[in-house]
C-alpha atoms as one frame of an Amber mdcrd trajectory, in Angstrom:
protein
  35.476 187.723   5.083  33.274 190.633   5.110  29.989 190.491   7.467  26.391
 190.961   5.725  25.982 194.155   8.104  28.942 195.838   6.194  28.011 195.035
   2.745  29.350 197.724   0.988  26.179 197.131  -1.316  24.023 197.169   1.370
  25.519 200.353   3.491  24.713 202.677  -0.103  21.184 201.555  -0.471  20.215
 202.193   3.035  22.166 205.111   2.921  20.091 206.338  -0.276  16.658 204.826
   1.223  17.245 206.946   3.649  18.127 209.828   2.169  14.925 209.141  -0.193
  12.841 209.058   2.565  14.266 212.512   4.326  14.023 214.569   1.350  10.077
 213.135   0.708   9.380 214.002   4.329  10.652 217.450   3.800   8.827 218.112
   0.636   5.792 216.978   2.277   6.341 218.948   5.007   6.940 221.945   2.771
   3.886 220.968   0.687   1.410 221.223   3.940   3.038 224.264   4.714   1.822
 225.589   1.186  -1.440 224.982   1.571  -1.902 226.211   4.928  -0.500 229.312
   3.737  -3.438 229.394   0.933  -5.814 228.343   2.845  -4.923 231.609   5.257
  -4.697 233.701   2.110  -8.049 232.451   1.120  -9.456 233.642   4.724  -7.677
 236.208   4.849  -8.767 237.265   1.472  -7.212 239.287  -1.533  -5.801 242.505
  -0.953  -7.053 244.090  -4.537 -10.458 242.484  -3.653 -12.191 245.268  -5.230
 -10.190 245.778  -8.025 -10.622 241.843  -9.262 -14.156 242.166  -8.801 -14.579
 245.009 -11.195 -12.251 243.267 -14.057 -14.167 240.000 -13.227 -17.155 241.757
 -13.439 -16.348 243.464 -16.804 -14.742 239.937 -18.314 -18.181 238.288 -17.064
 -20.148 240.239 -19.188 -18.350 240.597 -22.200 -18.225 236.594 -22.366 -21.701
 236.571 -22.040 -22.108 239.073 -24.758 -20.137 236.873 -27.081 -22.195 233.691
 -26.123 -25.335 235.312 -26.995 -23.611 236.494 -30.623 -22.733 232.578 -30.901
 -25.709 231.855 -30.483 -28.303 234.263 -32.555 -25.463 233.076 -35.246 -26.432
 229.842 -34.506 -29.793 230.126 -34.691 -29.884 231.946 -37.586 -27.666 228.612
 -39.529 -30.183 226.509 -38.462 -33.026 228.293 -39.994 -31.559 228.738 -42.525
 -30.898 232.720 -42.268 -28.151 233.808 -44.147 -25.848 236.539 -41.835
């Protein structure tokens, strides 16, 4: 007669609960590593600093060109001004 403690049954889902719980640890382990390494990229800043700002810069202002186009075409529609 086979004991409860070596349940073959028993023995494999320990074995995988454990397992489970090792790989989640890692992965969260892994995952806090991630963001500490953002959050020192974020201090650290972006090496093409400059170079975003002037494209961010340039795609700020044609967006804002396009909403004001939206919306002289939407005033016009809603006095009735045909474009």
């Amino acid at each position: 007669m086979t004991t409860l403690l070596l349940d073959p049954t028993l023995v494999l889902t320990a074995g995988g609960l454990f397992g489970l719980a090792l790989v989640a640890a890692a992965l969260l382990r892994a995952w806090h590593g991630w963001l500490d390494y953002k959050r020192q990229e974020l201090e650290r800043g972006h090496p093409n600093a400059a170079k975003d700002e002037g494209s961010g810069l340039g795609t700020a202002r044609i967006e804002l060109a396009d909403l004001k186009e939206r919306i002289r075409k939407l005033e016009a529609i809603a006095s009735g001004v045909e474009l």
